[in-house]
Structure formats: structure tokens, C-alpha cells
Biopython code that builds the backbone (N, CA, C, O; Angstrom):
import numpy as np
from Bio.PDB.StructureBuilder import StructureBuilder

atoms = [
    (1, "UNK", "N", (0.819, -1.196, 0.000)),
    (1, "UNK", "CA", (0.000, 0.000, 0.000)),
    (1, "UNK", "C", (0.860, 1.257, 0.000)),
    (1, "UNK", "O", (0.739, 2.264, -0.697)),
    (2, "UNK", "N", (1.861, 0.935, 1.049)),
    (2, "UNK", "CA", (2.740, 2.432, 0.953)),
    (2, "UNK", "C", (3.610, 2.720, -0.590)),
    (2, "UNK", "O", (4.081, 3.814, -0.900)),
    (3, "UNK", "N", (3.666, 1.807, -1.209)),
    (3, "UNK", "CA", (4.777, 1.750, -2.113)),
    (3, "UNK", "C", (3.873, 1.978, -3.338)),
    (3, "UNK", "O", (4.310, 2.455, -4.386)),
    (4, "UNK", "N", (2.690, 1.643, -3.169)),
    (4, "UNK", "CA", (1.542, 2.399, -4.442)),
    (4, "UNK", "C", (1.069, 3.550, -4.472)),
    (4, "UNK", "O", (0.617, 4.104, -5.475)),
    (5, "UNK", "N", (1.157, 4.159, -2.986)),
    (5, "UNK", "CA", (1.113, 5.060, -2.681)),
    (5, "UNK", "C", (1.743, 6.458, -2.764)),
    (5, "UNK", "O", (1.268, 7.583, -2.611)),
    (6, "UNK", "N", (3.301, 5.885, -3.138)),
    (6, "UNK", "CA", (4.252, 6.610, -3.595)),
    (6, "UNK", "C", (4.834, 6.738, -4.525)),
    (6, "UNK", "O", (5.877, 7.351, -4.753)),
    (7, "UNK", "N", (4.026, 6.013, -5.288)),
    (7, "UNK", "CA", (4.392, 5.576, -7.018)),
    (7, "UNK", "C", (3.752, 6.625, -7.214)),
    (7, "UNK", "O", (4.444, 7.580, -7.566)),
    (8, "UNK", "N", (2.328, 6.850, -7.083)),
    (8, "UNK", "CA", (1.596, 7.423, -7.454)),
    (8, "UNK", "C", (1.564, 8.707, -6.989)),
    (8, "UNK", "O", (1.019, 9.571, -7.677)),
    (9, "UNK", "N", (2.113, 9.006, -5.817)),
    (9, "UNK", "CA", (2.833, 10.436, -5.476)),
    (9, "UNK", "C", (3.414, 11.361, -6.515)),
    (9, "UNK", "O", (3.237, 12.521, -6.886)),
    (10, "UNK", "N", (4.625, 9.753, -6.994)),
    (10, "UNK", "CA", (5.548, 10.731, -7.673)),
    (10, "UNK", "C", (5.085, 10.895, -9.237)),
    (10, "UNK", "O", (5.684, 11.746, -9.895)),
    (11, "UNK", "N", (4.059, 10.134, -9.865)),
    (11, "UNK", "CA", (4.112, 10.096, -11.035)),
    (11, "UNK", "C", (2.745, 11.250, -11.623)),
    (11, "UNK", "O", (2.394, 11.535, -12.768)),
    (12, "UNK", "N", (2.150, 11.774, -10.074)),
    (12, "UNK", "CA", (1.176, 12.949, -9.981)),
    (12, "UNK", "C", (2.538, 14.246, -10.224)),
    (12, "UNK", "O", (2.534, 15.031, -11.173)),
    (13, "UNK", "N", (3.261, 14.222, -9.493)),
    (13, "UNK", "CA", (4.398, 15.571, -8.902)),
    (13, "UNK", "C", (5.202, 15.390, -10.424)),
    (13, "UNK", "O", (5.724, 16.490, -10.604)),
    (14, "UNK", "N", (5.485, 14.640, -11.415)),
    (14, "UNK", "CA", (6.263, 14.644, -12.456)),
    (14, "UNK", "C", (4.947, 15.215, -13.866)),
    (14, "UNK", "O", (5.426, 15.653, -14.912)),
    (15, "UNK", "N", (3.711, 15.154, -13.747)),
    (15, "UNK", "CA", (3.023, 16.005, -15.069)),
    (15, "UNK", "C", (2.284, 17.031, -14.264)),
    (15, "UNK", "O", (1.284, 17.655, -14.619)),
    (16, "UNK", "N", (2.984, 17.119, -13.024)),
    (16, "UNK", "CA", (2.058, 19.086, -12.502)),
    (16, "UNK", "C", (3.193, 20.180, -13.580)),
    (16, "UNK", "O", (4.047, 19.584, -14.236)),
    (17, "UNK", "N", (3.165, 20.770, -13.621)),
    (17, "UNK", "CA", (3.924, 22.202, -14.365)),
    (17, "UNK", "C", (3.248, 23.717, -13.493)),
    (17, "UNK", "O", (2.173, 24.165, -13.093)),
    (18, "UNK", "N", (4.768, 24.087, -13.554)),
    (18, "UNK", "CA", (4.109, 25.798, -12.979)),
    (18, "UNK", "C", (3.457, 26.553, -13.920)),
    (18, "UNK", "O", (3.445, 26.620, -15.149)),
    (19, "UNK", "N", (2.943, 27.079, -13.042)),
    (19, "UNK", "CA", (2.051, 28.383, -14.117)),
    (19, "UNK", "C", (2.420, 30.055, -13.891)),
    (19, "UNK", "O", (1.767, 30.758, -13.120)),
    (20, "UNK", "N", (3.430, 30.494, -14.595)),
    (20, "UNK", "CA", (3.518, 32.147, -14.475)),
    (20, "UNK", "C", (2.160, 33.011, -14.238)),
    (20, "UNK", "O", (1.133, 32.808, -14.886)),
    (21, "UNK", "N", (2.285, 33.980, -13.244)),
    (21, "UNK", "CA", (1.441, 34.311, -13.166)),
    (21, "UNK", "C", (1.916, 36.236, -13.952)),
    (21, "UNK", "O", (3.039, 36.635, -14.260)),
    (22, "UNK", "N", (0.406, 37.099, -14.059)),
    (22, "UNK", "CA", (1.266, 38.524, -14.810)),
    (22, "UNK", "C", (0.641, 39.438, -13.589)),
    (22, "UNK", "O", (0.473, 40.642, -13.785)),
    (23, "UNK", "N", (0.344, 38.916, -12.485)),
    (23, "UNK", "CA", (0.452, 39.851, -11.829)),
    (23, "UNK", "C", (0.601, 39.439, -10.452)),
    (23, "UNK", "O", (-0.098, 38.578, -9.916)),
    (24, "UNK", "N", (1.972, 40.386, -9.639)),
    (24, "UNK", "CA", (2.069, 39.294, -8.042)),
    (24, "UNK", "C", (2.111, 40.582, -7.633)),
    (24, "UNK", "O", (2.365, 41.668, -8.154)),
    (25, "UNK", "N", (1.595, 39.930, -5.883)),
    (25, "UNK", "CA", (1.385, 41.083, -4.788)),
    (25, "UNK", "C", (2.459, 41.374, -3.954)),
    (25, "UNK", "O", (2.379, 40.596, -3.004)),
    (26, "UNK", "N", (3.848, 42.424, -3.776)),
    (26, "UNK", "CA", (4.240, 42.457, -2.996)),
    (26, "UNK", "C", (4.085, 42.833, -1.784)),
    (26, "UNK", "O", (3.797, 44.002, -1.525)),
    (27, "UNK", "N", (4.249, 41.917, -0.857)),
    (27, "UNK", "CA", (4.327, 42.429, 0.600)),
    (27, "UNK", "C", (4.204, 43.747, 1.233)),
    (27, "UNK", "O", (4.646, 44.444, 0.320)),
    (28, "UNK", "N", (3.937, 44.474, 2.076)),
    (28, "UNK", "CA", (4.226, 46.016, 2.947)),
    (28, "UNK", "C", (5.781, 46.136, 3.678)),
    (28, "UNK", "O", (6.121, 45.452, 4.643)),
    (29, "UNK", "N", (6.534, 47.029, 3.088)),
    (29, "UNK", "CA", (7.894, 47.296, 3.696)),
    (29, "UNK", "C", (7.688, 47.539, 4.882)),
    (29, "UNK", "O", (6.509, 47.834, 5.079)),
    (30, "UNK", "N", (8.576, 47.552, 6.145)),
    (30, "UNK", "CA", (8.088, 46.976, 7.483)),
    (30, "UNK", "C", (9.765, 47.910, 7.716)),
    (30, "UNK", "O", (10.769, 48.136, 7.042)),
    (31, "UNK", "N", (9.229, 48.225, 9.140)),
    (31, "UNK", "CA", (10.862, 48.853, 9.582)),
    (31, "UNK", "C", (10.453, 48.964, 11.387)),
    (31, "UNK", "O", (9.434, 49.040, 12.073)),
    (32, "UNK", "N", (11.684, 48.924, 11.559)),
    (32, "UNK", "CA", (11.743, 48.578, 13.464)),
    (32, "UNK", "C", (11.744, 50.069, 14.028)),
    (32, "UNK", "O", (11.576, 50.474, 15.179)),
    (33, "UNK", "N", (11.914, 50.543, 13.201)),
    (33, "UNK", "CA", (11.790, 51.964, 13.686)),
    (33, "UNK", "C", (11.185, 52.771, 12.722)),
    (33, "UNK", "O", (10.483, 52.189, 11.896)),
    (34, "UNK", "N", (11.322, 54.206, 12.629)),
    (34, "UNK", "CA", (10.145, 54.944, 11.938)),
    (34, "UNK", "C", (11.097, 55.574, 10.585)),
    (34, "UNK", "O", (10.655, 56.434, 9.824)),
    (35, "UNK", "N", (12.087, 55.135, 10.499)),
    (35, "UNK", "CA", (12.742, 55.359, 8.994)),
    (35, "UNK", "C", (13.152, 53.916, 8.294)),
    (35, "UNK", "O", (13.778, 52.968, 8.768)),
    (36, "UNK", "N", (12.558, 54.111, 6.978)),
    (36, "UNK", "CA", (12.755, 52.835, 6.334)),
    (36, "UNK", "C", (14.088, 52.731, 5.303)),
    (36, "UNK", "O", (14.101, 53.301, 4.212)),
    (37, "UNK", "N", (15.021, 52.054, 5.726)),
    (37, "UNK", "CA", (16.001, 52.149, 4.744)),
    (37, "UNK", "C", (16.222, 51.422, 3.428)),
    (37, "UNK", "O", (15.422, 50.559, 3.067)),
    (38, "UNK", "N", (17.234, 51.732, 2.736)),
    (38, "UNK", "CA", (17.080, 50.272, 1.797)),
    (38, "UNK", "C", (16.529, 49.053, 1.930)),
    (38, "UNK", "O", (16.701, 48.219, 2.819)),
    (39, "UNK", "N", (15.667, 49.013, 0.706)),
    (39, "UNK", "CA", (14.775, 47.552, 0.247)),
    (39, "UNK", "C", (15.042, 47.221, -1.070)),
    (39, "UNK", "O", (15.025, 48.087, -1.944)),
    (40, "UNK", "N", (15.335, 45.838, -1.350)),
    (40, "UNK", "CA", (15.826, 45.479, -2.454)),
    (40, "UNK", "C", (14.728, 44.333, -2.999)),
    (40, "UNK", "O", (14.595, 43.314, -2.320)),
    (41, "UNK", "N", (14.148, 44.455, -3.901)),
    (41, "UNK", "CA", (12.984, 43.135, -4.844)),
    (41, "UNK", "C", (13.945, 42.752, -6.049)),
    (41, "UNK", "O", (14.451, 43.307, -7.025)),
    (42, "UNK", "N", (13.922, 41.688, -5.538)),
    (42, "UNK", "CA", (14.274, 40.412, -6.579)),
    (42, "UNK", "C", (13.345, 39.600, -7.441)),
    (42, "UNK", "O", (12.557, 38.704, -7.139)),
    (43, "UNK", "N", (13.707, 40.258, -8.818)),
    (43, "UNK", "CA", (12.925, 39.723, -9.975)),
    (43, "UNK", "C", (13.236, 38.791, -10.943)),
    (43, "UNK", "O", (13.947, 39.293, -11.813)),
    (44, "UNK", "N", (12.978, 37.618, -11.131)),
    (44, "UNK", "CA", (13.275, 36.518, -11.308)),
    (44, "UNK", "C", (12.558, 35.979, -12.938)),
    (44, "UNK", "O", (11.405, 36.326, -13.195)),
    (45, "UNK", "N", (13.164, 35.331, -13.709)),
    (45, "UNK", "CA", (12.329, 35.086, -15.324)),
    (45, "UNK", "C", (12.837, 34.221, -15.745)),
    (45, "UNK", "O", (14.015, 34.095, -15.408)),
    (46, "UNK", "N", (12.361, 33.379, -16.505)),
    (46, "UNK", "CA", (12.867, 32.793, -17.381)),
    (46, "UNK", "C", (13.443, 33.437, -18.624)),
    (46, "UNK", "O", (14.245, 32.655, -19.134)),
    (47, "UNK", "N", (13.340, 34.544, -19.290)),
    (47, "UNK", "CA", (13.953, 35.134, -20.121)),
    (47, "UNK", "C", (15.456, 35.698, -20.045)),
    (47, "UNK", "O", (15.930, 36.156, -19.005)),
    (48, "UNK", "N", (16.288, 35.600, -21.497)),
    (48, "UNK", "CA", (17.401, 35.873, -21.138)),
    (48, "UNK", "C", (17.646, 38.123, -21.531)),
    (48, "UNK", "O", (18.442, 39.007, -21.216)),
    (49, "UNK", "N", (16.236, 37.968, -22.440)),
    (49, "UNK", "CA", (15.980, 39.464, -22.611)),
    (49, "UNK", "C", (15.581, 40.193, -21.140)),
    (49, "UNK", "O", (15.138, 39.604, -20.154)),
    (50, "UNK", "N", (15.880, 41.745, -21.276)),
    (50, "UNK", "CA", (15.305, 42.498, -20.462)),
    (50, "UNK", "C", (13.509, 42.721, -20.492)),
    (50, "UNK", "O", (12.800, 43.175, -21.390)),
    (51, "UNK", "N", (13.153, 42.201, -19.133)),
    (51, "UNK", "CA", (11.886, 42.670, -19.015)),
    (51, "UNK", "C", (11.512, 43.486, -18.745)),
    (51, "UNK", "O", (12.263, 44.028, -17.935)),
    (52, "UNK", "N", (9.815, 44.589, -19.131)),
    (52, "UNK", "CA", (9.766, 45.753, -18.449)),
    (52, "UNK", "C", (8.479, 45.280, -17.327)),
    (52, "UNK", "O", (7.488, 44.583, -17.544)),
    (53, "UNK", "N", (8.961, 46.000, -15.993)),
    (53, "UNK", "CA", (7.745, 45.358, -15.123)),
    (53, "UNK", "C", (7.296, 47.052, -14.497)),
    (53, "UNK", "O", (7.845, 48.098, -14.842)),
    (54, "UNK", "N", (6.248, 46.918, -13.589)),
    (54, "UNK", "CA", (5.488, 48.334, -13.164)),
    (54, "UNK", "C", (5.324, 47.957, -11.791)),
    (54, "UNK", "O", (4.576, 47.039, -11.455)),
    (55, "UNK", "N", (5.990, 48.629, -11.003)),
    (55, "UNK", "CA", (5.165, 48.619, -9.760)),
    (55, "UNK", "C", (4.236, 49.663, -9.193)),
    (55, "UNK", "O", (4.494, 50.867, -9.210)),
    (56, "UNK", "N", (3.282, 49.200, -8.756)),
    (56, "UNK", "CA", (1.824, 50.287, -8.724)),
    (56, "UNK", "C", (1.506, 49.996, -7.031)),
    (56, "UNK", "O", (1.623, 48.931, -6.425)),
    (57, "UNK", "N", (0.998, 51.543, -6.432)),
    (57, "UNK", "CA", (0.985, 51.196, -5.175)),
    (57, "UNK", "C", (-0.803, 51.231, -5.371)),
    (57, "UNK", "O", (-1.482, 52.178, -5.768)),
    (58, "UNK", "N", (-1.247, 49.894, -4.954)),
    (58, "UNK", "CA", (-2.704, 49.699, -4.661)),
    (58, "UNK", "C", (-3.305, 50.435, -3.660)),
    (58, "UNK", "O", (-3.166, 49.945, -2.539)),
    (59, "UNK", "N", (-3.965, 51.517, -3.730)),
    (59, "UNK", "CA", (-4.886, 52.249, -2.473)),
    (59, "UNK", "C", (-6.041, 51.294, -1.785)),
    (59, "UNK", "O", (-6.629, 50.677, -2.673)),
    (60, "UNK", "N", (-6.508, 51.009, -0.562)),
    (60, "UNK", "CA", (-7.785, 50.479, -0.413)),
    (60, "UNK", "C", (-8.497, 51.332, 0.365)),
    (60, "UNK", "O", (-9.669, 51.081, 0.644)),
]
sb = StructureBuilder()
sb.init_structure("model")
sb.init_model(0)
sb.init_chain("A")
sb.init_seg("    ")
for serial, (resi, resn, name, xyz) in enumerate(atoms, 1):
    if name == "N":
        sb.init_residue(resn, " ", resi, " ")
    sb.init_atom(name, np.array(xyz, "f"), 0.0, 1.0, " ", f" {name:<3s}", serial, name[0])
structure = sb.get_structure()
């Protein structure tokens, strides 16, 4: 049972694929005190071209 169990684990986890998404939420910059210093976002692609991306501050 365990060993069908894990066949079938792995042969589910080998035809999943990621899915890019075109729009992600970054987090709220956070600081221990009341001045925020350097923050650095790391943007990550599969492309070997330059991408252009937008960051937009969402109001609610």
C-alpha cells in the first residue's frame, strides 16, 4: 500500500507544471523603527531578454 502510494505520489508531482502568473502582490515594507532604509525586490524570469515590469501602489 505504501509503495503504491508513492508511485503514485511521484508520477502525480512529475506532469504538474508551474504556471507564471502577470500579476504578483508584494508584501508592505516593514521597519523597526520609523525610517525605512534600503529595500531590495528580486525579480526573477525565465527570459534571457530584459523585461519591463510596473510597480503600482494599490490604495484600499
Amino acid at each position: 500500500m505504501k509503495k503504491t502510494l508513492l508511485l503514485l505520489t511521484i508520477l502525480l508531482s512529475i506532469s504538474c507544471f508551474a504556471q507564471f502568473s502577470k500579476t504578483h502582490y508584494l508584501p508592505p515594507i516593514t521597519a523597526q523603527s520609523n525610517v525605512v532604509e534600503d529595500h531590495y525586490i528580486y525579480i526573477s524570469t525565465p527570459n534571457t531578454k530584459d523585461v519591463p515590469f510596473k510597480i503600482i501602489e494599490l490604495l484600499t
